[in-house]
N, C-alpha and C positions, 0 to 999 in steps of 0.2 A: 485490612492491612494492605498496605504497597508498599511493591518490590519495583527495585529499578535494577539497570547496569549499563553501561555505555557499550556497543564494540564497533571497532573499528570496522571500515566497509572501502569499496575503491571510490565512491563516492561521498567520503568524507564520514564522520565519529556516527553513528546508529545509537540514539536511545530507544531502549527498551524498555515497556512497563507490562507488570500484569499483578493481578490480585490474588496471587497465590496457587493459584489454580487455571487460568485463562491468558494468554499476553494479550491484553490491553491498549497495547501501543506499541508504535514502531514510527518515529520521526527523527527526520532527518533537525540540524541544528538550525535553518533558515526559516522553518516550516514557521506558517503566522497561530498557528494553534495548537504550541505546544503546551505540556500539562504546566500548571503550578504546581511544585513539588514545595511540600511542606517537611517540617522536622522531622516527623513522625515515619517518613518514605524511609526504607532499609534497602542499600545498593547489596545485592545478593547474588553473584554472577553464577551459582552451579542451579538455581531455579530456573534460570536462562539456557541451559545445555543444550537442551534440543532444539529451542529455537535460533540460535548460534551457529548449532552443526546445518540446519537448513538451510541457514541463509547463507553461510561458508559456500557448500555446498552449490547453492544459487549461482554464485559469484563466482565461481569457478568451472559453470557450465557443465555441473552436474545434473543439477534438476532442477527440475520446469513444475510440479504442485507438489506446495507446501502442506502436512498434514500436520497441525497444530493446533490445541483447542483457542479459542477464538471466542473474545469478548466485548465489540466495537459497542459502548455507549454512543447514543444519539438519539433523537427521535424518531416516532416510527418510519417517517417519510426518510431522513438519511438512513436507517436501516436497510428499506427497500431497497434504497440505491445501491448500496454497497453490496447487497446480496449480487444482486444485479451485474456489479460491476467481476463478483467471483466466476458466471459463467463465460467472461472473455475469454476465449481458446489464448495459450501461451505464444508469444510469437503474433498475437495479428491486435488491431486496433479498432475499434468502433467509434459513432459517435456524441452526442452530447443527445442527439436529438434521438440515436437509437435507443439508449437508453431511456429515455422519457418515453417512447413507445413501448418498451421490452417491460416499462411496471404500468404500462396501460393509461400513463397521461401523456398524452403528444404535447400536452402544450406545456408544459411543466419544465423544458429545456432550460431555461437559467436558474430554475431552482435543483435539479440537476444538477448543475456545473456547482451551486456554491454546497452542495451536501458530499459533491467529489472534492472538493477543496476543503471539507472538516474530517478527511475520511482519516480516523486517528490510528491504522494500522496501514501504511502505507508498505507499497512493495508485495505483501504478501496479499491485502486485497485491492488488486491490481490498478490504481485509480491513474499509473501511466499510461495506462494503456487506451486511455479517452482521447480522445482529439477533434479537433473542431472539424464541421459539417465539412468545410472546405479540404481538406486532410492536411491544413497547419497543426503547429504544435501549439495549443493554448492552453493558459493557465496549468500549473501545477506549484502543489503549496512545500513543494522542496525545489522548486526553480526547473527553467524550461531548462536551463545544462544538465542538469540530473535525469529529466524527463527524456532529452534526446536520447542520455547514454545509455539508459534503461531499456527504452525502445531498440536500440543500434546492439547492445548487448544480447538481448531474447531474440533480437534476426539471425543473428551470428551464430546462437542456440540453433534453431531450427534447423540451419544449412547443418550446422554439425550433425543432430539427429537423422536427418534426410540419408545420410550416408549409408 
């Protein structure tokens, strides 16, 4: 079975999925790989609680890790990556090519970039937090404005923490 629900966010409506037991997904409304939701999908927002209250939470410069059970479908190579992309410390950035090192293929950087661009639980596994070797902002599949504010938002976090 699947469970959806929308919620709102300061960077525009957050669809939510998960299969009862896992959230499954978290994209933004731009994103090029969002799910096809068939008839059968039931919008059920009190399945979603805790992951609502976290992301609240996020967005309001509570907290910096999310602890929610987690079910990214991909193949094993986008799995690697995303695992991958969980150990970014909150607040800092890496890049396309650290990552292709960090799962032990150096050369594997564009594939890389397109497995962080199918990453179907965005925000929570961290795929803003990538940035090109140069330390521009490139690619993200909820758009580079959302990518900035994400980034500008967890700096902001920090200073506050630091206090």
């Amino acid at each position: 079975m699947h469970y959806y629900t929308i919620m709102e966010s300061p960077i525009d409506p957050l669809l939510l999925t998960s299969d009862g037991e896992h959230l499954t997904g978290l994209y933004m409304d731009v994103q090029d790989y969002l799910p096809h939701m068939k008839e059968n999908w039931l919008c059920d927002p009190a399945l979603f609680k805790e992951t609502v209250s976290q992301l609240k939470a996020y967005f309001a410069k509570e907290l910096s890790d999310f602890e929610l059970p987690l079910k990214a479908t991909g193949t094993a190579f986008q799995r690697k990556v995303w695992q991958s992309l969980t150990t970014i410390p909150y607040g800092e950035t890496t890049s396309y090519k650290s990552i292709a090192e960090h799962i032990q293929i150096p050369k594997a950087v564009r594939a890389v970039g397109l497995a962080n661009g199918k990453n179907p639980i965005s925000i929570i596994i961290p795929c803003h937090r990538v940035i090109g070797a140069n330390g521009k902002l490139v690619g993200y599949g909820g758009g580079l404005s959302r990518k900035q504010w994400l980034l500008a938002h967890e700096a902001k976090q920090g200073e506050l923490l630091a206090r």
